[in-house]
N, C-alpha and C positions, 0 to 999 in steps of 0.2 A: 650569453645571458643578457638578458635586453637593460638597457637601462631602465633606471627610476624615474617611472612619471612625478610630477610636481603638482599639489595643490594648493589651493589658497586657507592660508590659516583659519584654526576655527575660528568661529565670533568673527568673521572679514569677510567682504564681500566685492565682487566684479560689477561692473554697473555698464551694460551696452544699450546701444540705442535699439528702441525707441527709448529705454526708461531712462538713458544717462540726458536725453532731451529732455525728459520731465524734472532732473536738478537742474538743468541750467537754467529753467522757466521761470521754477521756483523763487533759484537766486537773483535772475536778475528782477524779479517780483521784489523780495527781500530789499536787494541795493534801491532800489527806488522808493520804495518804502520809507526805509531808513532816515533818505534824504529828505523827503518828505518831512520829514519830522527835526531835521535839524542838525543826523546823527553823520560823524564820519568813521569810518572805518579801519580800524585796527588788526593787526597782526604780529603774531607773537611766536617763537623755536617753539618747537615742539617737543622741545624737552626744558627741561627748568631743572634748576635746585632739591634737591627731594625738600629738604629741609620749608622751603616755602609752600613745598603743601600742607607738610607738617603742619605751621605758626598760622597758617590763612586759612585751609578747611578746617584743622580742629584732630589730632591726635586720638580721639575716638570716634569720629566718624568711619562710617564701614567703607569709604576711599581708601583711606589712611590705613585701617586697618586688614581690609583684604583686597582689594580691588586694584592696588596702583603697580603700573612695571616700573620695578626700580632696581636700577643699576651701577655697577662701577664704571665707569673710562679707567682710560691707562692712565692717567695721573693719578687713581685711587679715588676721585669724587663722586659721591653718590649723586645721580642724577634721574631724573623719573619722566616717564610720556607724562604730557597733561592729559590731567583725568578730570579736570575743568579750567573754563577759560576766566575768573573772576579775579584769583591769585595771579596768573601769569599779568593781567591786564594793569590792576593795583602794580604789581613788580616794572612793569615798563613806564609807565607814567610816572612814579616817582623817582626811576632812574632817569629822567628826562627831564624833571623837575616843571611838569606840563601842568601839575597842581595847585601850582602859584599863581597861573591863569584862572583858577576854578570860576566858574561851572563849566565842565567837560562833559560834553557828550558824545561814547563810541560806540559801535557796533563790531559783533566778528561774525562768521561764517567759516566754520571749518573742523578737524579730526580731534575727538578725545580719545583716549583709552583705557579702559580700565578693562582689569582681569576678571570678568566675572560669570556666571553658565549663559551660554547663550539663550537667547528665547526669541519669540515670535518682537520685532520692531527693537531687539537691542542688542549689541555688536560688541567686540569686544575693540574693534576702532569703529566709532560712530560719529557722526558729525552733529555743531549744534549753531543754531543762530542766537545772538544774545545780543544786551544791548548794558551800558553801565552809563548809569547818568552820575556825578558828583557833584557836589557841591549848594545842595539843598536837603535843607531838612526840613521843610515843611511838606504836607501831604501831596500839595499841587504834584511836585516829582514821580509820587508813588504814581497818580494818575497819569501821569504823561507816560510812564513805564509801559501801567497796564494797557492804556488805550491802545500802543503801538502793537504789543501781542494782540490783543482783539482784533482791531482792525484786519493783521493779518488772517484770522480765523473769519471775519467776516468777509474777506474778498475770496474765501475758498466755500464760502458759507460751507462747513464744516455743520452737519448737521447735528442738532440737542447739544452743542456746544455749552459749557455752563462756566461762570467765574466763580471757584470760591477763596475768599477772602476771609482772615484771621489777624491778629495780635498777639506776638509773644511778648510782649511789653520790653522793656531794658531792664539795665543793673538796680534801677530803684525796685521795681516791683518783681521783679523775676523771683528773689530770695523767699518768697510768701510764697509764691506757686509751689516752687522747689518743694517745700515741707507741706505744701497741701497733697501733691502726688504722693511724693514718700508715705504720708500717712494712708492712703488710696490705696499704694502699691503693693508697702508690704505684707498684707492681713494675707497676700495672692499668690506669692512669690515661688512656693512650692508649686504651683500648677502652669508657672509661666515660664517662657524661653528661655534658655540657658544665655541668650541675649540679654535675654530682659534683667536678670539676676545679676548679672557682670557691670550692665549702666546703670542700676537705680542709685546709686550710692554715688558714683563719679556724677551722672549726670542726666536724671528721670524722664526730663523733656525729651532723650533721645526715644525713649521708651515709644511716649506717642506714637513716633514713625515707624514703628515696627507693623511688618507685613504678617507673620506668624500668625498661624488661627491659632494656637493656643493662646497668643496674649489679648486678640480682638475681644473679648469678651469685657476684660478687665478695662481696655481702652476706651470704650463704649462710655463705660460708666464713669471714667474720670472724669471730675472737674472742668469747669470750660477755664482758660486763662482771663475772659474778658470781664469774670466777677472781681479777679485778683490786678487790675491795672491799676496804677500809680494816675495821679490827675494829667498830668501830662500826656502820656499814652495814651489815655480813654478819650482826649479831646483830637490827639492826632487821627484815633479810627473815626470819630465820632465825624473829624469834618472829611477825610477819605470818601467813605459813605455817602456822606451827602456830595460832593464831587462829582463820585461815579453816579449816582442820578441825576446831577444835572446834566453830565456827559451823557445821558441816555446808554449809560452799560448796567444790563442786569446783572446782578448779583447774588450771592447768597452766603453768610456768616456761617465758616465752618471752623469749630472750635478743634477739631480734630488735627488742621495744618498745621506741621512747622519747621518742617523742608527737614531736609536730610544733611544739613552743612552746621557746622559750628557759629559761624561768622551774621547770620542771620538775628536781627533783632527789629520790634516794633509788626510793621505790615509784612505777613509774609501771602503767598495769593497762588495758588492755581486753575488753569481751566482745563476742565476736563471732557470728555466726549464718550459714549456708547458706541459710535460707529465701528470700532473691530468688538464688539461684544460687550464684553463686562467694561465697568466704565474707567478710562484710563486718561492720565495726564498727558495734554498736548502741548504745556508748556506750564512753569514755574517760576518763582522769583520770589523777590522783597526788598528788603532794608537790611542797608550792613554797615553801620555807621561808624561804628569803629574799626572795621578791617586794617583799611589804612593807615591807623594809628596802631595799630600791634604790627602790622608789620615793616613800623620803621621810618613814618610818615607825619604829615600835619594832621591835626583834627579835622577830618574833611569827610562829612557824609556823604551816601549814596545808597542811591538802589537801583535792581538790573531785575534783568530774567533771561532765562537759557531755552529754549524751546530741540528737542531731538527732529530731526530732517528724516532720517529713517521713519520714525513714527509719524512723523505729520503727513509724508508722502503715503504710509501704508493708508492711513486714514481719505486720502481723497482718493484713491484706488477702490477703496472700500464702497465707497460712497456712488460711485460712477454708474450708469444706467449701464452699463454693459457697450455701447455702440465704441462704431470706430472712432480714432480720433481725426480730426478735420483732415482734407488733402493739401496740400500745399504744392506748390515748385512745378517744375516741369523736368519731365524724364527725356532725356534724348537717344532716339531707335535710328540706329545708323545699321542697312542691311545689306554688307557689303565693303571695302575695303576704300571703294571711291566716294559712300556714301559716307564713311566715317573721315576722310578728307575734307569734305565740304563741312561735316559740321562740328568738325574740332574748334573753327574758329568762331563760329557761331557758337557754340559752349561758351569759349573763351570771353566772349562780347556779354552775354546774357550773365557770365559770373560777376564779370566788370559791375553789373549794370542793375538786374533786379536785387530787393531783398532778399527773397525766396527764393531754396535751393535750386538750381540746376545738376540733374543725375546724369548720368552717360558711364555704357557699359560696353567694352571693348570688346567682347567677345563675338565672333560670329554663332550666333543665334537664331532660332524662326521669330517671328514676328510673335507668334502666342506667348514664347518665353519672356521676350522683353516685354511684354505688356504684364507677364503677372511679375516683374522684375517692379514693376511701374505703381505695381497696385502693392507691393511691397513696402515699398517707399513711401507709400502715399501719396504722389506726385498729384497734381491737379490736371497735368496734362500730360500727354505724351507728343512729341513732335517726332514725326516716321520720316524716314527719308529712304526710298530703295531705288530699286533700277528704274521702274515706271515715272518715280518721283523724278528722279534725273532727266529721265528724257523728257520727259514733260517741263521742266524748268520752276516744279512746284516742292511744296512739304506740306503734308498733312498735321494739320493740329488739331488732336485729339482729346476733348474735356472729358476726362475718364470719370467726371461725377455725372453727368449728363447723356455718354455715351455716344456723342454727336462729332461730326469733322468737320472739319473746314478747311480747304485751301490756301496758301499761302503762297505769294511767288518767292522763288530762289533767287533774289536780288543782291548785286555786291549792295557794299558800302553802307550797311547795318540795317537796311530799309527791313530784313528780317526781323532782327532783333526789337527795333523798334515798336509792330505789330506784336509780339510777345507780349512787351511793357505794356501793351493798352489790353490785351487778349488776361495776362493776370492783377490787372490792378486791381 
């Protein structure tokens, strides 16, 4: 009986090159980025506390409630995958007491999981890039947040890319909203989600974020939160706003947002895109000014945003004209045993020495295979070395975008390698 083959878990995925090259591009985009702006970079286990996602996402959110793997260790403690990175970030900072310093600025890159049905751009481990400023409460922050997601949407120019921008106010004016929905919601209630019926009482604004067509109807027509702000809040959006226009980022007021997390209060913001179809969130964020103080901290505001890697990559796949991607490197065709002698150390010198990859493939082969080895690769050149090349005391260097040779002599003492370096600069 043969053994059992092995697959990769649902909602998970393999990533080989070419595409596992298009994350590393991405990321090292990302870290420079980042830096750019001021941010350093943070990392965190990949498993936590369940309890901390508990007190920091919010006990009725649909994480908490069906999404998260959580588990015992053998010492009996419940412990859980991060199913985001904002809780685990807050938890390391203040065990480190890094808040005393405040203003802090981090960045992360890397796996969440939560359990939930797979779909087109979301995994059941996914990766995400974020960023957590602390230590301001004035708007300027929310815009330093936002700019650094845009910015990255704009060095992809991600096409009909849009910002929308929101206010769920705080604990002053929240409590007036509450009872404006409630009175909104309930006339509906028989006709809406068995979701929607279960959070109106604990907590309406979750309602909002309901994706259900049965409740969209009812949603439409709620209330915007920006009639119900406190003076405070309305002067926080009010200079936001104008901020993002003098930063020259467009905009647009949607009263509809207010993220899917407990912990969120005041600006919350998404940008969104049309490029896979219907129009879908390419990243998220806001204000979470008390997080850190419910979970155990100083009074110390902040605000971040999470952006999904899986989706932002489908998104520029999407978008792409269809051609190849650029050639790069050079492919080394050794046709023959003596010919793979001579340019193993020639490899060796050329890996030393260019940026760009150098290929080489061990097998005895015809010259046609190794060239579509070459075009594989994408290689910019191929450098051939066979019996004629030997006796001749040459190598052919082959611009496989151009389709043209050129001779090379077979010289010790790097004079080869050297002509590469000036042949791919």
């Amino acid at each position: 009986m043969p053994e059992k083959s092995f697959s990769a878990p649902r909602g998970t995925a393999d990533f080989f090159p070419p595409e596992s090259g298009r994350w590393s591009e991405l990321e090292a985009r990302i870290h420079r980025l980042a830096a750019r702006f001021g941010y350093g970079e943070i990392r965190t286990p990949a498993f936590e506390s369940t309890d901390l996602f508990v007190r920091g996402v919010g006990e009725q959110s649909d994480i908490v409630e069906k999404e998260m793997y959580t588990f015992s260790d053998r010492g009996g403690r419940s412990l859980t995958l991060r199913p985001e990175w904002t809780a685990p970030v807050v938890r390391a900072v203040l065990e480190r007491g890094l808040l005393a310093q405040a203003p802090l600025r981090l960045y992360y890159i890397g796996p969440i999981f939560r359990y939930e049905r797979p779909q087109k751009g979301r995994y059941r481990q996914s990766h995400q890039f974020g960023v957590e400023c602390f230590g301001f409460r004035g708007p300027e922050a929310d815009l330093e947040v936002i700019s650094m997601a845009w910015e990255l949407v704009a060095q992809h120019r991600i096409e009909d890319a849009a910002l929308h921008v929101n206010s769920i106010g705080d604990a002053a004016c929240r409590p007036k909203y509450r009872e404006a929905l409630l009175a909104h919601f309930r006339p509906h209630l028989s006709s809406m989600s068995e979701d929607a019926r279960r959070r109106i009482e604990r907590n309406p604004l979750r309602v909002l974020d309901s994706k259900d067509s049965a409740d969209l109807p009812y949603i439409e027509s709620a209330p915007a939160f920006e009639a119900f702000l406190c003076a405070g809040c309305r002067e926080h959006f009010e200079a936001l706003k104008s901020y993002l226009a003098l930063a020259g980022i467009p905009f647009v007021v949607n009263p509809r947002i207010v993220r899917g997390l407990d912990y969120y209060g005041r600006t919350v913001f998404e940008i969104t895109s049309g490029v896979l179809g219907a129009q879908s969130s390419v990243c998220g964020g806001g204000r979470y000014d008390d997080l850190v103080r419910s979970l155990g901290g100083p009074d110390v505001p902040a605000v971040g945003f999470a952006l999904g890697l899986e989706r932002f990559l489908m998104m520029l796949r999407a978008q792409e004209s269809g051609g190849e991607p650029p050639r790069s490197g050079i492919q080394a065709i050794a046709l023959g045993a003596q010919a793979r002698s001579v340019l193993v150390p020639i490899v060796a010198e050329l890996r030393r020495r260019l940026e760009a990859p150098t290929y080489m493939d061990y097998q005895d082969r015809k010259l046609l295979a190794h060239l579509k080895l070459a075009d594989r690769n994408r290689a910019r050149y191929a450098l051939i070395v066979g019996t004629e090349e030997l006796a001749a005391g040459e190598a052919v260097l082959r611009d496989l975008q151009t389709r043209s040779d050129r001779r090379l002599p077979l010289t010790p003492g790097g004079v080869l390698a050297q002509l590469l370096v000036e042949a791919t600069a």
